[in-house]
N, C-alpha and C positions, 0 to 999 in steps of 0.2 A: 588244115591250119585254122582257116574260119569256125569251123565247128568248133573245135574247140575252146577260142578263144570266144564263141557265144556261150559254151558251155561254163565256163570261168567266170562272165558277167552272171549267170543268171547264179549262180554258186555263191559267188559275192554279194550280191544285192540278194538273195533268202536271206545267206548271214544276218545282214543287214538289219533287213526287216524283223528278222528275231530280235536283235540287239533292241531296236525300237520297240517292240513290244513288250520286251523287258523293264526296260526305262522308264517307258510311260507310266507303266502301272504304279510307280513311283513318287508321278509327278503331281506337283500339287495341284485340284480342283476350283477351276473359278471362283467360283461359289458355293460351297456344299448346300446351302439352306437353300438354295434354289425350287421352287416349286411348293416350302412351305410359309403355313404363318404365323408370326411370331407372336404367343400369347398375352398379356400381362403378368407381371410376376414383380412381387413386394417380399417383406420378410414373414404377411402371414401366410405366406405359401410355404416356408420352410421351418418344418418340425424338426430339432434340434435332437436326435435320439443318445443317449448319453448314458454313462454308471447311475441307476436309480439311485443311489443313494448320497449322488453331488448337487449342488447347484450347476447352475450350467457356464458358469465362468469360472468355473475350476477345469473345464474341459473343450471350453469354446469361448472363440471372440471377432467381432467384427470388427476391424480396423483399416480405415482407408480403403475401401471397397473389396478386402482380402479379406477370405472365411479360413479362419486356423481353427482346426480339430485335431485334438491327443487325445492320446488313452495308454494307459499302462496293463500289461499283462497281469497284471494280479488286481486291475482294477473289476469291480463288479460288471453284470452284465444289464442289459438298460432296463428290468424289469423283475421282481424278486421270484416269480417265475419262472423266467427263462432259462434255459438249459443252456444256453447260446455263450460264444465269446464274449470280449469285454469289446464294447465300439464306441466311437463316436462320429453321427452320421449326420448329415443333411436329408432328410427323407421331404421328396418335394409334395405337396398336399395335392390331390385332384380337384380340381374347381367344379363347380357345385353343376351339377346338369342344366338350373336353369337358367344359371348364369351363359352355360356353351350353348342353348339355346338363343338366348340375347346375342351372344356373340357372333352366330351362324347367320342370325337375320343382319346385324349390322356389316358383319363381312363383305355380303352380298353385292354392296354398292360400294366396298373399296376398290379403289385401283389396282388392277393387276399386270402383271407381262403378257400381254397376247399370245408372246412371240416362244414364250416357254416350249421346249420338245420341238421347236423348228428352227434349221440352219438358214441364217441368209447368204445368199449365192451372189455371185462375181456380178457386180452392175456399172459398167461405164456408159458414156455419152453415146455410142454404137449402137448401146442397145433402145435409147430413145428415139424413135421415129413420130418426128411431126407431123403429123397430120394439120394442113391449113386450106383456106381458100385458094383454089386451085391458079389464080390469077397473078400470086402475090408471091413473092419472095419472102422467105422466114422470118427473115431480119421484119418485115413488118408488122407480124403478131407474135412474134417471141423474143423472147431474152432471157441469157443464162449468164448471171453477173453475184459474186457473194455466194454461190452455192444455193442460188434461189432460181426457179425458172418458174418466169411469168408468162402466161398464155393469155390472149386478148382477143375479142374479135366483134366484129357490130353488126347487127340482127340481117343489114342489108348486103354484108357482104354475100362472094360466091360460095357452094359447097366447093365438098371435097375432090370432087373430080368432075368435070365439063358435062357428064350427062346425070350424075347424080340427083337423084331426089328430095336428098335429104336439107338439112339446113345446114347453116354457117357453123363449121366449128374450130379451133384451134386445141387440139389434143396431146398428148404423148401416147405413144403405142407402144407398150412395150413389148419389145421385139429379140427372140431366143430363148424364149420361157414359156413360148405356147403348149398347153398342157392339157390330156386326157385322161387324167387320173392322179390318183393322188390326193395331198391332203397339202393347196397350194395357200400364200397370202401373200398382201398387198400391206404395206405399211408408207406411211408417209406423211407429214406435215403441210396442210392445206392453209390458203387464204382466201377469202373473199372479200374486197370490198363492198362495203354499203352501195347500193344501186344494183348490183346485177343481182338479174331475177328471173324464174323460172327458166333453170339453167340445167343441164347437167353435168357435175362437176368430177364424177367419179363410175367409172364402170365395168363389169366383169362382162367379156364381151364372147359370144357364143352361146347358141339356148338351140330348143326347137319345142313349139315351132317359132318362140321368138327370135328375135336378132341375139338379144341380153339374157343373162344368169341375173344382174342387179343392176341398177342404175342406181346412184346418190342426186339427188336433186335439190337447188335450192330457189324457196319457192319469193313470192314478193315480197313478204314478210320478214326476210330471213331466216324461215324455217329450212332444216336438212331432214329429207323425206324420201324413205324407199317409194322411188319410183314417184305415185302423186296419191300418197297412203299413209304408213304411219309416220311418224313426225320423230324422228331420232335427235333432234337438237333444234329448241324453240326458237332458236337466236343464234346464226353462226358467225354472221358478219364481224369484221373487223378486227380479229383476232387469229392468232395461232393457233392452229386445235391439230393434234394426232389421230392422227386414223387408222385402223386398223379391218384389213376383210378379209375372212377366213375362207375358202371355199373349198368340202370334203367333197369332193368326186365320187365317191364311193359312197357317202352314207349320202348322198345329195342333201347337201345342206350347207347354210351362210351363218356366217356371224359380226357383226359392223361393231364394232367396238372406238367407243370417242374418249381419247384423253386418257386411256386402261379404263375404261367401262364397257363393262357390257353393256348395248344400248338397245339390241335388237338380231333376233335370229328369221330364217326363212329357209323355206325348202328352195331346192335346186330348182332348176328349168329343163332339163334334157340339154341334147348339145353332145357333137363327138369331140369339139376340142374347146380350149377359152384361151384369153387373154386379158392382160389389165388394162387401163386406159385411163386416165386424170386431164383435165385442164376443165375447156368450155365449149358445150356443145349445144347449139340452142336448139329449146323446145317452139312449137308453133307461137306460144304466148310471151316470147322471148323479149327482154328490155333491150335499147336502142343500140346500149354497150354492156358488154360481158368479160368479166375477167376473175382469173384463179391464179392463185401463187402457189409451187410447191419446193420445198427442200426435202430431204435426208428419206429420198426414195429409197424404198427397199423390196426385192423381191423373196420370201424366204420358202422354204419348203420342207414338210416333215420327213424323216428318213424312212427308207420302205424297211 
């Protein structure tokens, strides 16, 4: 009787999943323009193809942003050559090569979706593990109030565990995403106050032989600097800025994108697994107080 009454579920639920598969095909698309970009277009883009031997508002008109086109069957065709039916067309003009040229250099530095061809996955409070001085209760360098969580910590406090080497830091680890392969990112909206310096705020953690695949660091100046090298944001302090890090396992390679910019690429590190990590993690030349604010954490990942 079991059996069969498994054979029935699995019977029902194919149907099912048929039925779904049907449907969907159906169903309307977010966005269809997704992953393109949108050119400039006026009315000298639009050649007006029409009876040669009309004016063109005998066969066309532009009214309140509606293009009406007629044509009659015994009207002429657009050209006293033409062998062709009678039409009245919109024919959109190609823009000039060196204009898509101009176009392709200015493209370059507009804003784009990082996040394009990758899904964001399931992220609650679980999966953030704090990492703090190992002495202190959470509640004393963190807070998650507004959908904002702020991480703090001062250069003299303890590390992260009682025999640790390292320096003070107050972190998020994110924890259920650790990943060897793949084509993983990091997204999120960062803050830094004015004062903290030579810090690191953001990290892909796993390498060999280093610790790290990347470090974000921000330096006395307020500069945002892989690692203590090139300079991805001259000025990051006291503002909201998006962040975005891409990391391909496979092709080993990085991409740090600020605010939909591209701002900077780098090869991988080796490393059999990684993980993400944000807040404040001080460097040796570390200022007295250190602090980072993050919201609208996301982890996403491309589909195999």
């Amino acid at each position: 009787m079991g059996a069969n009454i498994n054979h029935i579920v699995l019977a029902r639920t194919a149907f099912f999943l048929v039925l779904i598969t049907q449907w969907s095909s159906s169903w309307p698309v977010d966005n269809p323009t997704l992953g393109f970009l949108e050119l400039p277009l006026n009315t000298s883009n639009l050649d007006i193809q029409r009876p040669y031997d009309l004016p063109l508002n005998e066969r066309y008109s532009f009214i309140d942003g509606v293009h009406k086109l007629w044509v009659y069957f015994s009207d002429k065709p657009h050209s006293p050559e033409s062998q062709t039916h009678a039409r009245t067309e919109i024919r959109i003009r190609v823009l000039t090569s060196a204009f898509l040229l101009l176009l392709t250099q200015w493209s370059s530095s507009w804003p784009v979706d990082p996040t394009l061809g990758l899904i964001s996955l399931p992220l609650n409070t679980s999966n953030f593990h704090i990492h703090k001085p190992y002495n202190l209760p959470i509640s004393k360098r963190y807070s998650f109030k507004h959908g904002v969580q702020r991480m703090w910590v001062y250069f003299k406090d303890k590390p992260l565990s009682l025999n640790s080497p390292t320096y003070p830091r107050t972190e998020i680890r994110i924890r259920g995403y650790d990943y060897s392969s793949g084509v993983w990112q990091f997204e999120g909206y960062g803050y830094v106050p004015c004062g903290t310096a030579n810090v690191t705020i953001m990290q892909v953690f796993g390498a060999s032989p280093h610790a790290t695949t990347l470090m974000l660091r921000v330096g006395s100046n307020g500069t945002l600097t892989y690692y203590r090298t090139a300079v991805l944001d001259p000025y990051i302090y006291d503002r909201w800025f998006g962040l975005n890090v891409i990391h391909d396992v496979y092709a080993s390679h990085l991409k740090v994108s600020i605010d939909g910019v591209l701002k900077f690429e780098a090869p991988g590190r080796g490393g059999k697994f990684h993980y993400f990590k944000c807040g404040v993690y001080a460097q040796p030349d570390g200022s007295y107080y250190m602090e980072s604010r993050w919201k609208g954490i996301k982890v996403l990942k491309k589909c195999d």
